[in-house]
C-alpha positions as CSV (number, residue, x, y, z in Angstrom):
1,X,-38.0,-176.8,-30.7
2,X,-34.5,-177.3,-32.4
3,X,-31.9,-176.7,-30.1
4,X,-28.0,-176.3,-31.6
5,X,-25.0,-177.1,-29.8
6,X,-21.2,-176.6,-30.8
7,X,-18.1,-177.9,-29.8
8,X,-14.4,-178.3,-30.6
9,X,-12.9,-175.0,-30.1
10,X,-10.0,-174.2,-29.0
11,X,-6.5,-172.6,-29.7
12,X,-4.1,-173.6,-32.4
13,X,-1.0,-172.4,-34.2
14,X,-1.0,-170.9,-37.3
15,X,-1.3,-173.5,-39.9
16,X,-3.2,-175.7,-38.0
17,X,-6.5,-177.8,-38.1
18,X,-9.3,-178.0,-36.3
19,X,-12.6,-179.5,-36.4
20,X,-16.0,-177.9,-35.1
21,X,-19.1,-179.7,-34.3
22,X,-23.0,-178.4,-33.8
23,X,-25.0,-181.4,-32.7
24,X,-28.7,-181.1,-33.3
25,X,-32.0,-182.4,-31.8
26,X,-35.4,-181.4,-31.8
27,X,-35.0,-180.8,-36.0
28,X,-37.8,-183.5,-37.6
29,X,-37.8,-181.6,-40.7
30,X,-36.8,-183.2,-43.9
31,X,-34.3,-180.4,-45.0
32,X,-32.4,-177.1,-43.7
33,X,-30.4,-174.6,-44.4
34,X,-27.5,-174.9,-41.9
35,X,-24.7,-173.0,-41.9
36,X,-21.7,-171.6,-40.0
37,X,-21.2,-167.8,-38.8
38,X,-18.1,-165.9,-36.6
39,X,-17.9,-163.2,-34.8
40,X,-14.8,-161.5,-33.1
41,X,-16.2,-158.6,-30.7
42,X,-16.6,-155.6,-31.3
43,X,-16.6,-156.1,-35.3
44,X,-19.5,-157.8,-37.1
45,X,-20.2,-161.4,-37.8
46,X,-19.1,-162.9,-40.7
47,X,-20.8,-165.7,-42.6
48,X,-18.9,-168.5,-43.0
49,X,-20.3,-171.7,-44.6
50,X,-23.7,-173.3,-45.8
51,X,-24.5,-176.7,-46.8
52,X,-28.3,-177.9,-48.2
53,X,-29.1,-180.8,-46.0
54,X,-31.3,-182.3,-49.2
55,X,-28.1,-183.2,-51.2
56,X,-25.1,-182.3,-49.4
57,X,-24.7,-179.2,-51.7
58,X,-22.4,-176.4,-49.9
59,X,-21.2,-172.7,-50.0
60,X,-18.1,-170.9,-48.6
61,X,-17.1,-167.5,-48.0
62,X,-14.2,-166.5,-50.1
63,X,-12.3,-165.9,-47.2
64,X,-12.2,-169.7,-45.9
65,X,-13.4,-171.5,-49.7
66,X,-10.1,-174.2,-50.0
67,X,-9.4,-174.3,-46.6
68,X,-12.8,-175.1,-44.4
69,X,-15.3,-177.8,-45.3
70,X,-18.9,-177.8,-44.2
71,X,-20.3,-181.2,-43.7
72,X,-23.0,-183.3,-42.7
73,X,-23.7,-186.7,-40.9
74,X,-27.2,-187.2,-41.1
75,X,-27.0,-190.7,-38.9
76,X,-25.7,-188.4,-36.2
77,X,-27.4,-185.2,-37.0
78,X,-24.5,-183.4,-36.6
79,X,-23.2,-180.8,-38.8
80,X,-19.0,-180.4,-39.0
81,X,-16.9,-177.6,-39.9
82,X,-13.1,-178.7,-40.6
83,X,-11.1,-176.2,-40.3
84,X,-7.2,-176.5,-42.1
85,X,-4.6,-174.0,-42.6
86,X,-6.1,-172.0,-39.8
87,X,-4.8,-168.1,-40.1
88,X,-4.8,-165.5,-37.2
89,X,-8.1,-163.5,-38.6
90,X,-10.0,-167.1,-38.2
91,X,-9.8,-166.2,-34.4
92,X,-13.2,-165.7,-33.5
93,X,-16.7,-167.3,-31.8
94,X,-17.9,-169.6,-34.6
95,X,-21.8,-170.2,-34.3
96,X,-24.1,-173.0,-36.0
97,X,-26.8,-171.7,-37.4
98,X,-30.2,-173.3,-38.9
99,X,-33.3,-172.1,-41.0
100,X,-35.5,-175.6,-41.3
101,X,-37.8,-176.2,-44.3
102,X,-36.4,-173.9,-47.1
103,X,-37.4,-172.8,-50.3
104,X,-33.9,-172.6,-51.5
105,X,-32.4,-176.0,-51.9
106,X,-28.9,-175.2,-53.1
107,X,-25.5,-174.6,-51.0
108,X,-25.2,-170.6,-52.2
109,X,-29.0,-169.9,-51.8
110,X,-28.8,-171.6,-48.5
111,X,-25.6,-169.1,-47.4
112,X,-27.4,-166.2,-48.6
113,X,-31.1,-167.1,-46.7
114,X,-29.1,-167.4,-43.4
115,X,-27.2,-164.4,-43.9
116,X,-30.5,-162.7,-44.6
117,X,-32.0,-164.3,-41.8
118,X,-29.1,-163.8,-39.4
119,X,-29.3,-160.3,-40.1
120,X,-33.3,-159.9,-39.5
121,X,-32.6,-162.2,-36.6
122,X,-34.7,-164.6,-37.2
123,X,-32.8,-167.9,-37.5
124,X,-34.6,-170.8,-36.7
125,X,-31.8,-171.8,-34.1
126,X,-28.5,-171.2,-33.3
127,X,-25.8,-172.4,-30.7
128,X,-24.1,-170.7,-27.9
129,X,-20.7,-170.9,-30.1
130,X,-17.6,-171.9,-29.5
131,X,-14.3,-169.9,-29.5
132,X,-11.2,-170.7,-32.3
133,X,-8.0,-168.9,-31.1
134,X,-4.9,-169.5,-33.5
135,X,-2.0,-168.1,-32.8
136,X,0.9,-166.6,-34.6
């Protein structure tokens, strides 16, 4: 069973950086779909990032495309999110998020099958999360 586990939260100023990690084991397949989703409570979660594990190809939300990078370390099977230029409305709980053996092999048809799946809930996996706090 794939398991998913973040880290690197934490609070910044404005303007900052930061750099968030989901570490995962139990994944044997040859490709995924992994991605990056946020949530502040009370408002709805917000889709973030995807990358295509096949070739590296990746997606952003318009809100974060320039500033976050989605990346991959296959050695390490690891999956990053850097995080620069971080704005008050990134505050949230960022989640890692993975749908294994897909269809879709590109970055934006990877964002749009997790959404979709996020939304029937039924991700393959996702972490616990872990909380981003910048500050004004």
């Amino acid at each position: 069973q794939v398991q998913l586990v973040e880290s690197g939260g934490g609070s910044v100023p404005a303007g900052g950086s930061l750099k968030l990690s989901c570490a995962v084991s139990g994944h044997t397949a040859v490709s995924a779909c992994m991605g990056w989703f946020r949530q502040v409570q009370g408002k709805e979660r917000e889709d973030v990032a995807a990358v295509y594990t096949g070739d590296g190809d990746t997606y952003y939300a318009d809100s974060v495309r320039g500033r976050f990078t989605i990346s991959q370390d296959n050695g390490q099977n690891t999956v990053y999110l850097q995080m620069n230029s971080l704005k008050p409305e990134d505050t949230a709980t960022y989640y890692c998020a993975a749908v294994l053996r897909p269809n879709e092999r590109s970055g934006v048809n990877c964002f749009i099958l997790l959404a979709m799946r996020r939304l029937a809930n039924s991700l393959d996996a996702w972490g616990q999360g872990t909380l981003v706090t910048v500050s004004s």
